[in-house]
C-alpha positions, 0 to 999 in steps of 0.5 A, a space after each residue: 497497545 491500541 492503535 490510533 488512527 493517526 499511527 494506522 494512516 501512517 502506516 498505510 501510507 507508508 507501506 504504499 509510498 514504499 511501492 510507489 518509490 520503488 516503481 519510479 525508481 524502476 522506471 528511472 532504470 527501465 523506462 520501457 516498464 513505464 506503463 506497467 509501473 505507473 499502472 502500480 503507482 495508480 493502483 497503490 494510490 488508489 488503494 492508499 485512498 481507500 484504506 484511509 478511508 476505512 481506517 477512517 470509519 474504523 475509528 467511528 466505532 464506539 465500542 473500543 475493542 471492535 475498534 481495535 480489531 477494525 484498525 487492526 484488520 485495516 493495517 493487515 488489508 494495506 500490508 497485503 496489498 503492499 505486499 502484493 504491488 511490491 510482487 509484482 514490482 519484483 516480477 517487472 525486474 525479474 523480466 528484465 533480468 532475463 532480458 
């Protein structure tokens, strides 16, 4: 099934609002991890940004199959990154658990 940019910037956005939600929802539960979770919200956004941005230029190819691997290769890059934010998320409450 080919994949439409506005399916992939959905998916981005979605893979990084999921970090974002859950950094201020530790926050609300730990507001001494403040500072370390904005920092995960701003990296999540910054990254949100520039994964569209990729996405974007990604649709400019001509040639639909290279298209297709570019978008698919952008929406692996997001999944990633979410992944790796969502780590470190889960190591702020770890720490806290052993508190």
């Amino acid at each position: 099934m080919p994949l439409h940019i506005e399916n992939v910037r959905r998916a981005i956005h979605s893979m990084l609002n999921d970090v974002v939600e859950q950094s201020f929802a530790h926050v609300l539960a730990f507001p001494i991890d403040d500072e370390q979770a904005h920092l995960l919200i701003k990296k999540a956004n910054v990254s949100l940004k520039a994964l569209v941005s990729q996405a974007r230029q990604d649709e400019l190819i001509p040639e639909e199959n290279t298209k297709q691997a570019a978008l698919r290769d952008t929406v692996k890059r997001a999944e990633k990154i979410s992944l790796s934010l969502l780590y470190e998320l889960q190591v702020l409450r770890k720490n806290q658990a052993e508190r």
